[in-house]
C-alpha positions in Angstrom: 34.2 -129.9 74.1 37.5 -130.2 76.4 35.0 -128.3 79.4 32.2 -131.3 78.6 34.4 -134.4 78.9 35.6 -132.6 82.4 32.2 -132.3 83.5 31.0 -136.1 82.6 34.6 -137.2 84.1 34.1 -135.0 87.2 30.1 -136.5 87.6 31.4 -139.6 87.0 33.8 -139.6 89.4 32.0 -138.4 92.3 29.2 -141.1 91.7 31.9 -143.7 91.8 32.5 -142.6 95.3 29.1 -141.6 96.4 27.0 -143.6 94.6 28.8 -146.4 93.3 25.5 -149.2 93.1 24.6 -146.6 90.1 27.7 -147.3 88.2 27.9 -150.8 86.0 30.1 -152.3 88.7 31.1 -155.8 89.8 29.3 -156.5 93.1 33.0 -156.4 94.5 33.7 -153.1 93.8 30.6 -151.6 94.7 31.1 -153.8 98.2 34.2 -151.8 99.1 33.3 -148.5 98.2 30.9 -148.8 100.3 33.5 -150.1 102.8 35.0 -147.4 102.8 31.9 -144.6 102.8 31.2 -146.4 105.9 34.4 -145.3 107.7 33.0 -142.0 107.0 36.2 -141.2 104.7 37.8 -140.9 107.9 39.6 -138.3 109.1 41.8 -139.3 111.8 43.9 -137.3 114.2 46.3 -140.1 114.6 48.5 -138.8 112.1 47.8 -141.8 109.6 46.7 -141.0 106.0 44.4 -143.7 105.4 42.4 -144.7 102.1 39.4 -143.1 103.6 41.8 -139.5 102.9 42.8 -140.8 99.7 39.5 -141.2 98.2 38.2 -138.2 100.1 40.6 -136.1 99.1 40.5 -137.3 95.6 36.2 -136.3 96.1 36.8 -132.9 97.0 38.9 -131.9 94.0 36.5 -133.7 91.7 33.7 -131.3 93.3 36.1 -128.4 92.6 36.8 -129.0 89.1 32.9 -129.7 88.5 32.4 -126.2 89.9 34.6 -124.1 88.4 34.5 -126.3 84.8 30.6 -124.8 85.1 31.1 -121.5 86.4 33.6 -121.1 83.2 31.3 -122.4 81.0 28.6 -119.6 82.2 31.2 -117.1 81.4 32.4 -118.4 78.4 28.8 -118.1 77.1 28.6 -114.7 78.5 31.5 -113.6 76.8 29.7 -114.7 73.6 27.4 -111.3 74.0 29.8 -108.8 72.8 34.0 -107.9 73.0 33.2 -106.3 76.4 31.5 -108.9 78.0 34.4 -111.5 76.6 36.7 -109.2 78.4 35.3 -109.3 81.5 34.6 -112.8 81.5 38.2 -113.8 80.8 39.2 -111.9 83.8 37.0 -113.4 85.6 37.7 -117.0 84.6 41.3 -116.5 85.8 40.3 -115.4 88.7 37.6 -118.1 89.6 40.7 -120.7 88.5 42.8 -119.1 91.1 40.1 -119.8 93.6 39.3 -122.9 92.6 43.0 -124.2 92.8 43.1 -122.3 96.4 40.0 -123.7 98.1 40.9 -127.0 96.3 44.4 -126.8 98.5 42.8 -125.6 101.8 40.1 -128.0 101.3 42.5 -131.0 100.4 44.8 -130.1 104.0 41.5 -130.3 106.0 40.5 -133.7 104.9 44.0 -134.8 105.6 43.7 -133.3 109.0 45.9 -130.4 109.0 45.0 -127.5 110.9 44.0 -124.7 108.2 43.4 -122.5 111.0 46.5 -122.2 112.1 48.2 -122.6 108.2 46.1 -119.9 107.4 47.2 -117.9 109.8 50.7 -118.2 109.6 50.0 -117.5 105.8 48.8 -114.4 106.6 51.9 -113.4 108.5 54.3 -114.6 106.1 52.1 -112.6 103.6 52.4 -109.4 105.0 55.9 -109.7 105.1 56.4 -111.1 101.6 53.8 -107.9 100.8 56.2 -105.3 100.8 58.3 -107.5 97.7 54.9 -108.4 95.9 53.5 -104.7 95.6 54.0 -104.7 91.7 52.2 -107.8 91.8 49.3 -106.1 93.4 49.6 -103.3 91.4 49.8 -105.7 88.5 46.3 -107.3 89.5 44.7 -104.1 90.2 45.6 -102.0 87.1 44.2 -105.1 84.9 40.9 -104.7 86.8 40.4 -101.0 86.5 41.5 -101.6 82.8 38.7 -103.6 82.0 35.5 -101.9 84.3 37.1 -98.8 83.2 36.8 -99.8 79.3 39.8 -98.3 78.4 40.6 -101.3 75.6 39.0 -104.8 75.2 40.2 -107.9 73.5 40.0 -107.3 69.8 41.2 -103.5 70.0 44.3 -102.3 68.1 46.2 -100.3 70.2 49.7 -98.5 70.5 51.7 -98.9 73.3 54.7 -97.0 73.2 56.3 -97.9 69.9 54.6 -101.2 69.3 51.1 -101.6 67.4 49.1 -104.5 67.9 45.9 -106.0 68.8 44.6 -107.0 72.1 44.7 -111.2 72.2 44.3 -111.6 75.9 44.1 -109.6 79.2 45.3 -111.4 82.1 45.1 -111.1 86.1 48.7 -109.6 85.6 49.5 -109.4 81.7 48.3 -107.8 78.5 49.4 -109.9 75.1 49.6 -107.5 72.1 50.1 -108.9 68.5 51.5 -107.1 65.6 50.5 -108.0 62.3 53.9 -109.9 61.6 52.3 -112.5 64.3 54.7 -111.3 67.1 53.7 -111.2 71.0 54.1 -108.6 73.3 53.6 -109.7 76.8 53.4 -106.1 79.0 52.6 -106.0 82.7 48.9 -104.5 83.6 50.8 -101.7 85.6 52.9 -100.8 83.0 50.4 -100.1 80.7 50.8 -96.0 80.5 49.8 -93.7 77.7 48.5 -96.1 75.0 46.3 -94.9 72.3 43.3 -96.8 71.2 42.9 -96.9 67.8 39.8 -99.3 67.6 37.0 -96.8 69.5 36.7 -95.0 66.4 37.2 -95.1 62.7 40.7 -94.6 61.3 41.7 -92.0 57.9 44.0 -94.2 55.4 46.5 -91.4 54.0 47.9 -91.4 50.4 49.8 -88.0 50.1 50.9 -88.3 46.4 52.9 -85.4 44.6 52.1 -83.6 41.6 54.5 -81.5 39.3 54.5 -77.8 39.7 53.2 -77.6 36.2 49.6 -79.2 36.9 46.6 -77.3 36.8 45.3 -78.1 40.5 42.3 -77.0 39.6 41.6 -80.0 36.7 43.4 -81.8 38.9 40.8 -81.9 41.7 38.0 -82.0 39.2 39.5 -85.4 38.2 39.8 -86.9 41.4 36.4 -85.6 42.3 34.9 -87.5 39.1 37.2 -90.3 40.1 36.2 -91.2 43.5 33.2 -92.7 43.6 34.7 -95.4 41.0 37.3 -95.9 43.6 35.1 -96.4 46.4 33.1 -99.2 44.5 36.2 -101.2 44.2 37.2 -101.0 47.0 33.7 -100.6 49.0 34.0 -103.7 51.5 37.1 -101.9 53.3 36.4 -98.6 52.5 33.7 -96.8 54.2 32.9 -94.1 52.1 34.5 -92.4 48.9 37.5 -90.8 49.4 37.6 -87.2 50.8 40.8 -84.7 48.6 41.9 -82.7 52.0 44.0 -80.2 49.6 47.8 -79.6 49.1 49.5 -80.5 52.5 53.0 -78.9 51.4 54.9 -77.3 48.5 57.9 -79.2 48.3 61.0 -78.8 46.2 60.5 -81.0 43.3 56.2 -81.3 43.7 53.0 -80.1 44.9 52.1 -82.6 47.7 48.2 -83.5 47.9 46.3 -85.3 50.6 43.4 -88.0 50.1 42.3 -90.3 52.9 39.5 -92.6 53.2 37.3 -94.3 56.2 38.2 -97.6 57.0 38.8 -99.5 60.5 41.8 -99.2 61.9 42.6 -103.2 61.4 42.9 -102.1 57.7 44.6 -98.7 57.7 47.5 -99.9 55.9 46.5 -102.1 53.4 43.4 -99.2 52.7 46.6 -96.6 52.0 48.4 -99.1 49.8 44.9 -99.5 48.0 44.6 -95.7 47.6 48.3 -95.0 46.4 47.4 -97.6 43.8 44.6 -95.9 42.7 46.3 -92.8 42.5 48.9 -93.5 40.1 46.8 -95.7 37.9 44.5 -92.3 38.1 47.4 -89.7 37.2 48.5 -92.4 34.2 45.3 -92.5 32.8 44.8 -88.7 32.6 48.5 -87.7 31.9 49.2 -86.3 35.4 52.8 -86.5 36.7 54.1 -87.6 39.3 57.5 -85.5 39.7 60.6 -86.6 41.0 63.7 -85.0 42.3 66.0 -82.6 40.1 69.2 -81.4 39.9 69.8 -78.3 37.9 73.9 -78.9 36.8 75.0 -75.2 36.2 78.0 -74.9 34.0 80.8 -71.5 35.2 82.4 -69.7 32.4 
């Protein structure tokens, strides 16, 4: 809606100037806007800024914003296609507003009859200086567009990055914001984005690894949970993606047997599918007398 009211402002604007007889005006108005498209929105050499610049100037941007409010409606309808095409699109809409504020400046110095030539030129020079200070900008920029041709993550995906877990809001022309799922933002340069894992390409395992007491038949045990699982699928079936799988005893530990059970789920609901599952578990051992051991100290009394 905020992108539509541009684009009728923006039309509007430049019919004022242009075309003002086609706007409900007084006959006064209309008289010297026209005055002043005569003059040919001067551009004089003289040094002056006249109204003729004013009104020129103010023409230009309005044909700027016009553009670019477009050309980021196109993308943002693009982006609608799938989570890769959003991520390429919002790239690209930063870059096409870079542009547009760029040409927008160059443009604006032109009309007021500065010699952009010359400005251009010189920034150039002082560019290549400053060049040498803005390489991890650069590398900033460049890292975010291999990131996203490249595929390695796309706005949606739950990644880790170092120690922090989060999912992918936004990918910038120099920043990537990760959220965790207490709400907090991580704001990490494109170039130092190293070694991440992408936990959203493929289907995560949620992990209960319950123990039982020494004294359980593991045997009976495992017929039980094999009996067992499809009821604990069905309650859970719209974040599970499949019954859960027993993986076997994982480790013999000092007070317990240890067991493993995971499930399929997406990665967005690992946790919550593991808190599910230990749930399940020890409602499961309770209702068929399995225990759950805990740890034991054997007092022994010298003579």
């Amino acid at each position: 809606m905020k992108e539509i009211i541009g684009i009728i402002i923006s039309v509007l604007l430049i019919i004022f100037l242009i075309r003002p007889q086609w706007l409900p005006l007084s006959a006064e108005t209309v008289s010297r806007i026209q005055e002043l498209r005569a003059e040919h929105f001067l551009i004089e050499r003289s040094g002056k800024i006249t109204m003729a610049h004013v009104v020129t100037v103010i023409l230009a941007i309005a044909v700027v914003w016009l553009v670019y409010t477009v050309i980021k409606l196109i993308l943002k309808q693009i982006g609608k296609r799938d989570v890769h095409a959003e991520t390429v699109t919002t790239l690209l809409s930063a870059l096409v507003k870079y542009l547009a504020v760029i040409i927008a400046f160059v443009w604006g110095l032109a009309i007021l009859g500065v010699n952009t030539t010359a400005v251009l030129a010189s920034v150039g020079i002082i560019g290549l200086v400053l060049g040498f200070g803005a390489q991890s900008l650069i590398e900033d920029i460049m890292t975010g567009i291999f990131i996203i041709f490249e595929g390695q993550y796309s706005i949606g995906d739950i990644i880790i990055l170092d120690d922090f877990r989060g999912t992918v809001k936004s990918i910038g022309v120099r920043t990537t914001v990760l959220q965790d799922v207490g709400g907090n933002l991580k704001i990490v340069n494109n170039s130092d984005i190293r070694n991440l894992q992408n936990r959203s390409r493929y289907d995560s395992i949620a992990i209960s690894e319950p123990s039982v007491s020494y004294s359980t038949d593991l045997r009976y045990l495992e017929k039980v949970l094999e009996d067992n699982f499809p009821a604990m699928y069905e309650e859970y079936k719209d974040i599970y993606h499949g019954v859960p799988i027993y993986y076997g005893v994982s480790e013999l530990g000092d007070s317990g047997v240890k067991i493993r059970v995971g499930v399929v789920v997406d990665e967005a609901n690992v946790y919550s599918a593991s808190r599910k599952l230990n749930r399940q578990l020890k409602l499961l051992f309770d209702e068929y007398g399995i225990e759950i051991p805990f740890p034991q100290v054997v007092v022994h009394k010298g003579e």
